[in-house]
C-alpha positions in Angstrom: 90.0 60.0 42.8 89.2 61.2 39.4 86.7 59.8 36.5 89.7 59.0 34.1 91.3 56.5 37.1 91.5 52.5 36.7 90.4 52.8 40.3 87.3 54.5 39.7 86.4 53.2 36.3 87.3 49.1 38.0 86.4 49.5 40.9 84.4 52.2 42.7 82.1 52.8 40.3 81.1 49.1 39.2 80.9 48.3 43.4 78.8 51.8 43.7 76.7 50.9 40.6 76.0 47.6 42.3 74.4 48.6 45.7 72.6 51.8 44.2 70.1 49.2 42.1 70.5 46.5 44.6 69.4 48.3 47.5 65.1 49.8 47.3 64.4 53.1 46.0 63.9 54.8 49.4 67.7 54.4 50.6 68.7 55.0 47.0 69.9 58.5 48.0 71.8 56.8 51.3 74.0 54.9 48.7 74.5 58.0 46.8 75.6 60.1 49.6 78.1 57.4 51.5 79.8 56.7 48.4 79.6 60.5 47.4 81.5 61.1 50.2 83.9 58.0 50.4 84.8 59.7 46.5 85.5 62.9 48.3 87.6 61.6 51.3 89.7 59.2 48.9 91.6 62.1 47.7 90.7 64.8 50.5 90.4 63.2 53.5 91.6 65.6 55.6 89.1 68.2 54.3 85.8 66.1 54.1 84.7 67.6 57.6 84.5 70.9 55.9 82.0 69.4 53.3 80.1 68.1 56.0 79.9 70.9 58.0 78.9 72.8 54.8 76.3 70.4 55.1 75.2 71.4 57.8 75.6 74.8 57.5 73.1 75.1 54.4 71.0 73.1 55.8 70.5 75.3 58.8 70.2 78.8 56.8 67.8 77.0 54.7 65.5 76.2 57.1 66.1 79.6 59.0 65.4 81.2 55.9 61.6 79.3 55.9 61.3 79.9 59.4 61.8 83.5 59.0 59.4 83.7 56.1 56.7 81.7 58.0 56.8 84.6 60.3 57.1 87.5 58.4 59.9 88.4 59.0 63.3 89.8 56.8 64.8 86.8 55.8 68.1 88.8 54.2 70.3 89.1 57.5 70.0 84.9 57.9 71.0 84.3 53.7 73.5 87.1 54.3 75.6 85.5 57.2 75.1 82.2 55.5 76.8 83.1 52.3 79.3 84.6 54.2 79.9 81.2 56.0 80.0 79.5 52.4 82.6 82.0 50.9 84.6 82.5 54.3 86.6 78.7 53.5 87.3 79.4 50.3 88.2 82.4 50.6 90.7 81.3 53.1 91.6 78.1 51.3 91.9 79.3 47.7 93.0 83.1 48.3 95.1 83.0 51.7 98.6 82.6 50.4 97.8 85.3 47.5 96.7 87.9 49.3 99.7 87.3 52.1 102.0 87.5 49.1 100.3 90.6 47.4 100.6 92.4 50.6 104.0 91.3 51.5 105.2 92.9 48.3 103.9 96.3 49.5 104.9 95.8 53.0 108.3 95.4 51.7 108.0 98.6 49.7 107.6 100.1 52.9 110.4 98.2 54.9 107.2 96.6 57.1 107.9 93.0 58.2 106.0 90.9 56.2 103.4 88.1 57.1 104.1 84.9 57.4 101.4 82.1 56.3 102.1 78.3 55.5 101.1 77.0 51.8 97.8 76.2 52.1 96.3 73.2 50.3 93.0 73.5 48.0 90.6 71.5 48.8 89.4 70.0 45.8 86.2 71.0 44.0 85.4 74.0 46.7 84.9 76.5 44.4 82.4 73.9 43.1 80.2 72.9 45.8 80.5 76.1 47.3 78.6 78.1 44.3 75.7 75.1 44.3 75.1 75.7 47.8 74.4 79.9 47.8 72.5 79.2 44.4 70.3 76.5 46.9 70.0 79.6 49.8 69.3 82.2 47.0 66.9 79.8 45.2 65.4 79.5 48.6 65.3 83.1 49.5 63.6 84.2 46.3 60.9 81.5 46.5 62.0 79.7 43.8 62.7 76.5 45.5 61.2 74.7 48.4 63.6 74.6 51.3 64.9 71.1 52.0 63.8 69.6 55.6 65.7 66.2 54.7 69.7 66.8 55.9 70.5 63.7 53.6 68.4 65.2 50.6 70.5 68.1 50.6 73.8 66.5 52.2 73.5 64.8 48.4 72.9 67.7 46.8 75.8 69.4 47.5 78.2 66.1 48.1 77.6 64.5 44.9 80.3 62.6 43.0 79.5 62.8 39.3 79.6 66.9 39.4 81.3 67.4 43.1 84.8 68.5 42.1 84.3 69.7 38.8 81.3 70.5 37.6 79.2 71.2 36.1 77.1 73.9 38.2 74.2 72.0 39.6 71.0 74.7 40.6 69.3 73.2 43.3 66.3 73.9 41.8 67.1 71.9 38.1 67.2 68.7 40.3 65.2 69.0 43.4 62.6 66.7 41.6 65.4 64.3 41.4 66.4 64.5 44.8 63.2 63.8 46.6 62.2 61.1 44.2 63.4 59.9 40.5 62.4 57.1 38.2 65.3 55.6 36.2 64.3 54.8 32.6 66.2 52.2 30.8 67.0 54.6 28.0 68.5 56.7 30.5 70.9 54.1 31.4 72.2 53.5 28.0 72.5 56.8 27.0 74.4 57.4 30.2 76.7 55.0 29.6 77.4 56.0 26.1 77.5 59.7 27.2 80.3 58.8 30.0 82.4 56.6 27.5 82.4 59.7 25.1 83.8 61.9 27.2 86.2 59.5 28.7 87.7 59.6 25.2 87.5 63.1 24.8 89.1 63.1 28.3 91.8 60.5 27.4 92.8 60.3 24.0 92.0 64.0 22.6 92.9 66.4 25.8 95.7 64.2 26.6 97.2 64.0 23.5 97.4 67.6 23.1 98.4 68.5 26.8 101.7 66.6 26.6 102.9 69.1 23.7 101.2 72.6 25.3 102.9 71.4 28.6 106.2 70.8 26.3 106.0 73.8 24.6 105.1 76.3 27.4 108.0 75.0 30.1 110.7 75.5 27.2 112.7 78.8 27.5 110.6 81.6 25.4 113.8 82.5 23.8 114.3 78.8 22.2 110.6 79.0 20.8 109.8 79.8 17.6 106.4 81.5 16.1 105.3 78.8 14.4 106.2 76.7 17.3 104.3 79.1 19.9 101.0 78.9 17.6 100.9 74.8 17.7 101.4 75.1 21.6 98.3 77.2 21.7 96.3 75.3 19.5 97.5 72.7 21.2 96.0 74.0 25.0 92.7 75.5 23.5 92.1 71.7 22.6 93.1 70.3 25.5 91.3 73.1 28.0 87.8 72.1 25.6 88.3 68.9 25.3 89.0 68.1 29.4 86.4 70.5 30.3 83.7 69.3 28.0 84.9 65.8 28.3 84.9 65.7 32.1 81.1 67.2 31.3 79.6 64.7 29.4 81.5 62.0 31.6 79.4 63.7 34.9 76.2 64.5 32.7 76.4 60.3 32.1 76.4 59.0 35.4 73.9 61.5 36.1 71.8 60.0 34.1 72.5 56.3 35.1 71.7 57.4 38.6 68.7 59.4 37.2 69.7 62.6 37.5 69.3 64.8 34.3 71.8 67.4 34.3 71.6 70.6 32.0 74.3 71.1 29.3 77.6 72.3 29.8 79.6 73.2 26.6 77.9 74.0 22.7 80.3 73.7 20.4 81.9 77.3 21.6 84.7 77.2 18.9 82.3 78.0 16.4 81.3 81.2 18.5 81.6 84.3 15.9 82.0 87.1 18.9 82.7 86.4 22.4 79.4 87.0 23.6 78.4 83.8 22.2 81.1 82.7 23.2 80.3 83.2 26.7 76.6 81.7 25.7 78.4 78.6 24.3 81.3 77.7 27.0 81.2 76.4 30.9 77.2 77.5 30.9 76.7 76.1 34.3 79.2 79.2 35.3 78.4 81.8 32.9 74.9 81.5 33.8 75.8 81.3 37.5 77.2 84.5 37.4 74.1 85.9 35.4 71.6 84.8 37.6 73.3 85.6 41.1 75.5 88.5 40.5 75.2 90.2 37.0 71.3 90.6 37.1 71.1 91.5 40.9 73.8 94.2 40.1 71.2 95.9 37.5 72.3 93.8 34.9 72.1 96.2 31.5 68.9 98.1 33.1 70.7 100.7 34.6 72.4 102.3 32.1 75.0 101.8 29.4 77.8 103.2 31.8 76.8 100.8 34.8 76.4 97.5 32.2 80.0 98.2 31.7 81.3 98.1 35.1 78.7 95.0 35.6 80.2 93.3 32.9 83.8 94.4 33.9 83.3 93.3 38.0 82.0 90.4 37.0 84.8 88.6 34.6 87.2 90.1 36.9 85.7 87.6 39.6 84.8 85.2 37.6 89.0 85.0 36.6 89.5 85.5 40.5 86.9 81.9 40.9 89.6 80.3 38.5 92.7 80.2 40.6 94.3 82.8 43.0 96.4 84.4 40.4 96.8 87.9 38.7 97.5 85.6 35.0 93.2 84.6 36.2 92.7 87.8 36.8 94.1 89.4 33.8 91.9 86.6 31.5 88.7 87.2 33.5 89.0 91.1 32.8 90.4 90.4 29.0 86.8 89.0 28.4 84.8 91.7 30.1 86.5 94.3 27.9 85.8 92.2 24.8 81.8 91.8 25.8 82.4 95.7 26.7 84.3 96.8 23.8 81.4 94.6 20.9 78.9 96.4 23.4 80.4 99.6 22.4 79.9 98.8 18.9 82.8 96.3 17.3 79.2 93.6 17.7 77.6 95.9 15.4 80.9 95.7 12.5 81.1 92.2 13.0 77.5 91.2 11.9 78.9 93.4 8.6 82.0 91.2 8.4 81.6 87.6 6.2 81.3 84.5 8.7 84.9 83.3 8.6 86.6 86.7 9.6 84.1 86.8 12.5 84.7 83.3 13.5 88.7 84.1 13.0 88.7 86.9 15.1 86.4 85.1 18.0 89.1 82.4 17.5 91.8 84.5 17.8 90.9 86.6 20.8 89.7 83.2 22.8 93.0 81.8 22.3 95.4 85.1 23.6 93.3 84.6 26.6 94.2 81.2 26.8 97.4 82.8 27.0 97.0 84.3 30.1 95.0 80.9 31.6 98.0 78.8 30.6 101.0 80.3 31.7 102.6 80.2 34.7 103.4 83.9 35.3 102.1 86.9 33.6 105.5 87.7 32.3 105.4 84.3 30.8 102.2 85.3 29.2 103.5 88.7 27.6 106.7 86.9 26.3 104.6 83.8 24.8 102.0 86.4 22.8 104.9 88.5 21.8 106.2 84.9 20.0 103.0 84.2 18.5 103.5 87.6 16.6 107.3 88.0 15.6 107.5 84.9 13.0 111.0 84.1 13.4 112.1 81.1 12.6 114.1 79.9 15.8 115.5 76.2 15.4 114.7 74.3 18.5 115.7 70.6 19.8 113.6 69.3 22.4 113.7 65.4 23.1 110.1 65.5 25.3 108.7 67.7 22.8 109.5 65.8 19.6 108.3 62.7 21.6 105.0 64.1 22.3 104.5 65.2 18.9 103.7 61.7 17.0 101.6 60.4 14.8 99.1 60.1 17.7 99.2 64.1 17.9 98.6 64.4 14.7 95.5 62.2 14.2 94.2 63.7 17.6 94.7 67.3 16.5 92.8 66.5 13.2 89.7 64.6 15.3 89.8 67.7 17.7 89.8 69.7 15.0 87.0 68.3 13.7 84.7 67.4 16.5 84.9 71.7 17.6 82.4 71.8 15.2 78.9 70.1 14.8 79.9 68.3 11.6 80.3 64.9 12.9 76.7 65.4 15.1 74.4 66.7 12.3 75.8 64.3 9.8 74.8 61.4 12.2 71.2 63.2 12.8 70.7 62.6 9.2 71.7 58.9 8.6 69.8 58.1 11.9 67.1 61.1 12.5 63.2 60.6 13.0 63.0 61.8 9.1 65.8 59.5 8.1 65.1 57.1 5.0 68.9 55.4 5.5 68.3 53.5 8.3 64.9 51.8 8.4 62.9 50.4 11.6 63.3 46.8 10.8 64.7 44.9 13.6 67.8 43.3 11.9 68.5 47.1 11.3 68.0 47.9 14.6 70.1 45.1 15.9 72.7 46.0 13.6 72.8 49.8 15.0 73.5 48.5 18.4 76.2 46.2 17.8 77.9 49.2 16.0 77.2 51.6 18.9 78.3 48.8 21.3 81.4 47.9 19.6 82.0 51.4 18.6 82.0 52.4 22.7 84.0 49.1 24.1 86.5 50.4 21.4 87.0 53.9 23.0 86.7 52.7 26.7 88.9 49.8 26.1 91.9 51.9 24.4 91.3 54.6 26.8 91.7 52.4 29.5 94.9 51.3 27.9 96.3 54.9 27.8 95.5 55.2 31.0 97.6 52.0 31.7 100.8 52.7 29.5 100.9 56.5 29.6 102.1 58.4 32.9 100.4 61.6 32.0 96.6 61.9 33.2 96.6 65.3 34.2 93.8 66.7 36.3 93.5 70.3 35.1 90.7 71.1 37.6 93.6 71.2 41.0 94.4 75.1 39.7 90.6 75.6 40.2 
């Protein structure tokens, strides 16, 4: 079950909604966690055992962790065996069949039988819920959270729905508050529900719109496509990958916030990014500061030397492609970035502050979008063929009957709206019709009336024709599978 579903918009949610503020406060979180998991099971039901006996797991290291502490005694072996539990599944689950496959190809250099290993199915948002529950351990360890003696506290923590199977990166610590004990605000609830609608529409109508011609574009032959034709397909995914991402985001960071949970930000406008450093400060935060917190700082971070911030920077990107998807085109992207960070490190940071704005937004752009490149395709001979089309500018005719479909008039207007909601334009010029210091807008109830009955009509607009997408339109992808 996914967010942008008739079933979940229709059904579960509105039935979930119901006996969450039907039920007391005090089994508030037993709601939360049943239909948590019944949103897991619906699409994974074969695999919701291993969540639960993640469950149980954590919650076990956790309090052995305490108990240790309590006693003075070294707590690392217990958070070390634990985390090795947490990564041992998806290891297995997410890296099996590629590492069988990379080490077939040198047994066969060698004329060595090669293993044999099933296709093994991913269990959906594992790499997810498996990264929340070492940040709750290490949190733990370092004394930076209290460990959690309630199994259904933390059962919910790591179980739920709004951010289970993808995203964004919940620290334990950001919403143990909220666990124990919340108070939902009205104001919340509103702004929750608009937050969700918005990034339904992101979700439906933008990302959409522009998969159907990247996915076009990137299964024709590379010989049939044309330079101007390769840049639109790219254009094309970078909008879709933001606008799925960030939409699927804002759409968790809502219900978050109808339940009561406030969840940090996800995505800042990272097109705008003039180096790929901010990038990286600007796009999937929950993860970029994951890898910060628990792997680039513990390494030495920059403290150890110029030489050693390198290979930091370098290890981690090359895992933090590996986290993507079990693939050397993941791989390839996560270790594309780490040389960029390395490489403006080095000194290109230092030109770029000397270059005018544009041509250091244009070449953050442009670098972002090659690495797209290798996210995208399918194979990493795919990749070098599609970037060696974005560069020859030939003019290749090409006929396509799914391709010229997909690029309508609906394209079009979506590409310019994408276009234009990368940037902050649309939000700043909002903050100043309706801002604390505004003069536009007064205070006057018949104004204020008048401002929700455009907000109100404004988002039964979007959820109503996204809802009708959803309904005429077979394509919904769910790019989060590969992940």
């Amino acid at each position: 079950m996914v967010f942008s579903s008739i079933i979940f918009l229709y059904a579960f949610l509105p039935i979930t909604l119901l006996l969450y503020f039907s039920v007391p406060q005090k089994y508030r979180n037993h709601v939360l966690l049943m239909a948590s998991l019944l949103f897991y099971a619906w699409g994974e039901l074969g695999y919701v055992l291993l969540m639960v006996l993640s469950i149980i797991v954590n919650w076990l290291a956790g309090l052995g962790i305490q108990a240790k502490r309590n006693a003075g005694k070294n707590t690392m072996p217990v958070l070390t065996v634990a985390i090795i539990l947490n990564l041992a599944p998806l290891a297995f689950f997410k890296y099996g069949n590629f590492l069988v496959d990379n080490a077939n190809t040198g047994l066969a250099l060698l004329n060595l039988p090669a293993f044999e290993l099933s296709p093994l199915h991913l269990p959906i948002g594992i790499s997810f819920f498996t990264f929340q529950a070492i940040s709750y351990l290490i949190d733990v360890y370092r004394g930076e959270a209290t460990v959690q003696k309630k199994p259904i506290n933390l059962a919910l923590y790591i179980s739920l729905f709004p951010q289970l199977i993808a995203g964004p990166i919940i620290r334990y610590k950001d919403v143990e508050r909220e666990i124990n004990g919340r108070v939902i605000r009205i104001e919340d609830v509103k702004s929750g529900v608009l937050r969700f609608i918005s990034g339904l529409g992101k979700k439906i109508l933008i990302a959409n719109s522009m998969g159907a011609v990247a996915d076009q574009i990137f299964s024709l032959p590379m010989d049939s496509v044309s330079s101007g034709l390769a840049w639109i397909g790219i254009i094309a995914y970078s909008l879709q990958i933001y606008f799925d991402f960030s939409g699927y985001s804002d759409m968790a960071i809502g219900l978050g916030r109808i339940f009561g949970f406030h969840f940090l930000e996800n995505f800042n406008y990272p097109y705008i990014s003039k180096s790929i450093q901010e990038f990286w400060r600007r796009w999937h935060i929950s993860l970029s500061s994951w890898f910060r917190d628990y792997l680039y700082i513990p390494l030495g971070g920059n403290r150890s030397g110029n030489w050693r911030t390198y290979f930091n920077l370098l290890l981690v990107f090359f895992l933090c492609g590996l986290w993507h998807g079990a693939s050397w085109t993941f791989v390839i992207w996560g270790l594309y970035h780490g040389l960029f960070l390395v490489v403006e490190r080095l000194g290109l940071g230092k030109i770029l502050k000397l270059l005018p704005g544009p041509l250091q937004h244009a070449y953050a752009l442009l670098v972002v979008m090659i690495g797209w490149v290798f996210f995208r395709a399918e194979t990493l001979d795919q990749a070098l063929a599609y970037i060696t089309r974005l560069f020859e500018f030939k003019s290749i005719p090409y006929l396509d009957a799914k391709l010229f479909e997909a690029m309508n008039n609906q394209f079009y207007l979506m590409l310019a709206i994408g276009l234009l909601l990368c940037a902050p334009f649309v939000r700043d010029q909002l903050k100043k019709i309706d801002g604390p210091h505004s003069m536009i807008i007064s205070t006057s109830p018949l104004s204020l009336i008048t401002k929700g009955l455009c907000v109100s009509i404004w988002s039964i607009s979007i959820l109503l024709i996204s809802t009708a997408q959803i309904l005429t339109s077979g394509y919904n992808p769910f790019l989060y599978f590969r992940f």
